[in-house]
Structures are given as structure tokens and as C-alpha cells.
C-alpha positions in Angstrom: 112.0 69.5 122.8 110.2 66.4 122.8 107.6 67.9 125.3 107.2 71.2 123.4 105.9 70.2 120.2 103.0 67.7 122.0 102.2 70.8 124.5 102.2 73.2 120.9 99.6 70.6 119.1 97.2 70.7 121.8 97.2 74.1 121.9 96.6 74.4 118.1 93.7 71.3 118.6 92.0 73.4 121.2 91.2 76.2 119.0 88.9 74.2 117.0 87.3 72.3 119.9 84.9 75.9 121.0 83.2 77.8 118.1 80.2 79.6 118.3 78.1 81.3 115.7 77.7 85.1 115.8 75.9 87.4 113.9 77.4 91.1 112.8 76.9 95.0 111.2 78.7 97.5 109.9 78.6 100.7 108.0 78.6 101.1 104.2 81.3 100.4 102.5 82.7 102.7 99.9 80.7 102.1 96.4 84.5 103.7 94.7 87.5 104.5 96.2 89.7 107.7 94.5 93.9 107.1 96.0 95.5 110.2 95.3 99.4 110.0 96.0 100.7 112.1 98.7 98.8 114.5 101.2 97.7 118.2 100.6 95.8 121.0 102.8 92.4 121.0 100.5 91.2 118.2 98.7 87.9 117.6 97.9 85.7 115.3 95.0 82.2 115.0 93.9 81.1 112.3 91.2 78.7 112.9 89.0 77.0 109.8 87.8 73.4 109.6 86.1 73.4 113.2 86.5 73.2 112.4 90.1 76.0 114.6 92.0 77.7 112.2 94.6 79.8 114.1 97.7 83.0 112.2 98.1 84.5 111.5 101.7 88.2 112.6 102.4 90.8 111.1 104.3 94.2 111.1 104.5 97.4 109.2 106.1 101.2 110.1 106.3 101.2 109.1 102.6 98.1 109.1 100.6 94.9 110.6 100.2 91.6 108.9 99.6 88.2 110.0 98.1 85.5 108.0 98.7 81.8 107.7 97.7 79.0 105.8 98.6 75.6 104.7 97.2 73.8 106.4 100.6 75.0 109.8 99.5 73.0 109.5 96.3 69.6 110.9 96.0 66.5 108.9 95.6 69.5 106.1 94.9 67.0 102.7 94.2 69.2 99.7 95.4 67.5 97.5 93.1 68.6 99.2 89.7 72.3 99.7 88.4 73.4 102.4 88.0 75.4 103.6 84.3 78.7 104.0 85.2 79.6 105.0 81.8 81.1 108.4 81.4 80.9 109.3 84.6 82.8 112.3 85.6 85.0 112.7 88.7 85.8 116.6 89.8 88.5 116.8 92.5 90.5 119.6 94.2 93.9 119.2 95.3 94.8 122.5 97.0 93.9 125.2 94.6 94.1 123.6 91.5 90.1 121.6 89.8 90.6 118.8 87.8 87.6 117.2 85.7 88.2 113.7 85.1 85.9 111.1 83.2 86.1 107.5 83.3 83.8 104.3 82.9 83.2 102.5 86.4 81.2 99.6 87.5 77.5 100.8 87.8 77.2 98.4 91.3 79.7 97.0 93.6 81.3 97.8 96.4 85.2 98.7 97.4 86.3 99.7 93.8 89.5 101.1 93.5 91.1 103.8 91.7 94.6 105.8 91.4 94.6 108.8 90.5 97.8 109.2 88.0 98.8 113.0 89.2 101.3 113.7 85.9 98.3 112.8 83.3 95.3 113.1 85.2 93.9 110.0 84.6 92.4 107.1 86.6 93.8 103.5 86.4 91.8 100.3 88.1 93.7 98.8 91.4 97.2 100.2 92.6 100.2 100.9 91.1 103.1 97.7 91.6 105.8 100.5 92.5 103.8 101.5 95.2 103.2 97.9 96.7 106.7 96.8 96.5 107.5 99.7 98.6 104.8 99.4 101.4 105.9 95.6 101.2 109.1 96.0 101.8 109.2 98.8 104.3 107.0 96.3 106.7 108.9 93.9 105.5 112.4 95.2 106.7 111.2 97.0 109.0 109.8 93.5 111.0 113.4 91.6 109.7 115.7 94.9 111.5 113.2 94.3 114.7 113.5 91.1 114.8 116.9 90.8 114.0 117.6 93.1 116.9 115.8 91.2 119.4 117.5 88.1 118.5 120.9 89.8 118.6 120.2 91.2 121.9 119.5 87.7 123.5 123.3 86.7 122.2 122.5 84.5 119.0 125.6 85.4 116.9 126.2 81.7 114.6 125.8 82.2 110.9 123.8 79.2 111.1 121.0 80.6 113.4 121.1 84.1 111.2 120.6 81.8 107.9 117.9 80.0 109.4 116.3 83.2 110.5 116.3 85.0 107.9 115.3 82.2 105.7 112.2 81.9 108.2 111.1 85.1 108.3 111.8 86.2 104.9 109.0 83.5 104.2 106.8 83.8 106.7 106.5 87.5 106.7 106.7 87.9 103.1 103.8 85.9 103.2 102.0 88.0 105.8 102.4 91.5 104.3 101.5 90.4 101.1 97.9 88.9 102.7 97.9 92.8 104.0 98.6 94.4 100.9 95.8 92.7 99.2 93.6 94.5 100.6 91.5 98.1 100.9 94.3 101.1 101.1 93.1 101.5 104.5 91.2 98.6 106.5 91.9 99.3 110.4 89.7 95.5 110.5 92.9 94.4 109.2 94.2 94.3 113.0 92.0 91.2 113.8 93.3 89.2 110.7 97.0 90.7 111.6 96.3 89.0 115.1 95.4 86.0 113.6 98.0 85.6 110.8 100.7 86.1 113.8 99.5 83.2 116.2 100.2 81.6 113.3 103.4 82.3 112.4 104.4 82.3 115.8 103.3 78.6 116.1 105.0 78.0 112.1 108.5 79.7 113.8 108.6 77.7 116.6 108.6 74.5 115.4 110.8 75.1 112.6 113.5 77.7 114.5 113.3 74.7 117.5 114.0 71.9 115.3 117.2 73.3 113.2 118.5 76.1 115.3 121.7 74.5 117.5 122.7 77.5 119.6 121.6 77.9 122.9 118.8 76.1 125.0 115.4 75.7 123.5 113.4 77.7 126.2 115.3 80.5 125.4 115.2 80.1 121.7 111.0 79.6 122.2 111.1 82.8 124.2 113.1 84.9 121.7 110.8 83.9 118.6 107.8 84.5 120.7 109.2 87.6 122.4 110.7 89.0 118.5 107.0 88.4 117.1 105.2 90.1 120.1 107.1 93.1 119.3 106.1 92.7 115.5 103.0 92.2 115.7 102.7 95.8 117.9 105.3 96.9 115.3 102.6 95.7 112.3 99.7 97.2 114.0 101.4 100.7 113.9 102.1 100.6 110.1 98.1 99.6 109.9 97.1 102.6 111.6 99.2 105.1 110.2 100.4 104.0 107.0 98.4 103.0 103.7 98.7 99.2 103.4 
């Protein structure tokens, strides 16, 4: 144990010893995002907004749909002018049905998000708290159940290793999927940062799990945790790419 920890801090040190700057572009994002719970076989939006007609971009997952506009699909749009995003009018079609919704949005910005209420047919800022407590906790016991299972596999059965575990995790990846969740609806970027959060819970598990777990030797507790986060993180880049976050 004594020779892990040094061999874990010089590993950490290193990663601030090479930077380099670098230099980046990517696409527009979305001036307004529309979430619309569930999925359906037509759906379609326009916003009209300064009497300028605006051609929203669908997109949907396993769960949601999104409708999305940007400032390059506006006519003669002048970047250096705000627009009035009072009483603007969203029209959207889910299936066969036209709905005609008005609302006041911000006349400049980028990324702002919308859900669509499908009972009233009205529009409320941000996203719903049921619906992040349930994509929290689905990635949340969903990584515990993995985990859990790859620990159990490699024969750790004291209550004092599950306590600590679970303790551990429910911390550290509570943390980590609420860092996702705040976040765009859909953000496949979110990989990269995903990455990164892991190395570092990885390198948070270790030390902890290797200090106050008593079962077993250490390299095959240092294994486990690193083996059990591996398969998270592969586990966490699925729900990314094919669920809302």
C-alpha cells in the first residue's frame, strides 16, 4: 500500500507537467431548444419570431424529441441586433395533430431550453425535476448494479466492503451524473468530460476503497475498482448516446 499511493501521486502530478494551447470550431449551437416528451412518427416546428419564419431541426432518442432552431436559419438575420422575443409563436406537429403555441423568449443567446408540457400545451423554461430524478437514477443504479456485480464476481462478500462501496459510489457517482445532467438534453461532447470525470473517480476510489477496505489483497482490490469503473464508464457512454441526459 505504501508504494501505491506514491506511484498514484505522480501519476496525478504528471498530468499538469505537459499542456499545450490549442485553438478550436464548431457548428452553431441551437439559438432555442423545444423537448417534447416521448417519440412520435411526424413531428415537425417552425418559430415565427419578428415575422421572420424559423425551420426547426428534429431529432429524437429512445425517449424524447427535440426541436431545435438556430439564428443561421433566419433570413437576412443581422448578428449585431436582438431580436424581440416577445410573443413569439411556436407551431409544432406531433403526428397529425398542429398546435400553435406563444411564449416570450430571450431575443439572443444560445442553448435555451424549453419543455413542452403535452397535457396543457404550454412551454416552461429548463426541465421538469421528475424527469431528472429519473435519468439520475437510472445511470445511477444502473452503474451501482454493474458495479456491484463486478465486485461480487471477484469474491468480495464482507458487509464491511459492501458498506464501504456503496458509500463510495453512491457519492462519487451521484456526483458524476448530476455534472451530466446539467447539461444540454443531448451533448454527445459530453463523452470527453465523462472521460475525464472518470480518471478521476477512479484515482478518488482507489485511495479511499485501498485505505478502509480489509478483505482481500490490495492489487486485487486496485484491479476490481479499476476494472468496475472501466466497465462504467463504457456503461455511461451508452446512456450518452442513446438516452437524453
Amino acid at each position: 500500500m505504501k508504494k501505491v499511493l506514491p506511484v498514484i501521486l505522480l501519476i496525478l502530478f504528471s498530468f499538469f507537467l505537459f499542456v499545450c494551447n490549442t485553438k478550436a470550431n464548431s457548428a452553431e449551437p441551437p439559438m432555442v431548444w423545444i423537448l417534447v416528451p416521448g417519440t412520435f412518427e411526424r413531428a415537425e416546428g417552425v418559430l415565427i419570431i419578428d415575422s421572420k419564419v424559423v425551420p426547426g431541426y428534429v431529432r429524437s432518442n429512445k425517449m424524447e424529441t427535440y426541436i431545435r432552431f438556430y439564428y443561421g436559419s433566419i433570413p437576412g438575420f443581422d448578428h449585431q441586433k436582438n431580436l424581440d422575443g416577445r410573443n413569439a409563436r411556436f407551431v409544432i406537429t406531433l403526428d397529425n395533430r398542429q398546435y400553435t403555441i406563444s411564449s416570450d423568449i430571450r431575443g439572443i443567446g444560445y442553448n435555451d431550453l424549453y419543455t413542452l408540457d403535452l397535457e396543457t400545451m404550454t412551454l416552461s423554461e429548463g426541465t421538469t425535476l421528475q424527469r431528472n430524478v429519473f435519468l439520475i437514477s437510472l445511470r445511477l443504479f444502473s452503474t451501482l448494479i454493474l458495479e456491484g456485480l463486478v465486485f461480487f464476481l471477484m469474491g468480495y462478500r464482507t458487509r464491511r466492503t459492501w458498506i464501504l462501496f456503496l458509500l463510495v459510489n453512491l457519492i462519487t457517482q451521484g456526483v458524476l451524473n448530476i455534472l451530466i445532467n446539467a447539461n444540454r438534453p443531448e451533448n454527445v461532447y459530453m463523452i470527453f468530460a465523462l472521460i475525464i470525470y472518470e480518471f478521476w473517480i477512479i484515482v478518488v476510489e482507489e485511495v479511499i476503497l485501498l485505505l478502509s477496505v480489509k478483505e482481500g489483497k490490495k492489487p486485487k482490490l486496485f484491479f476490481t475498482i479499476f476494472l468496475a469503473n472501466l466497465l462504467s464508464l463504457f456503461l455511461g457512454g451508452w446512456f450518452i448516446m442513446n438516452l437524453p441526459l
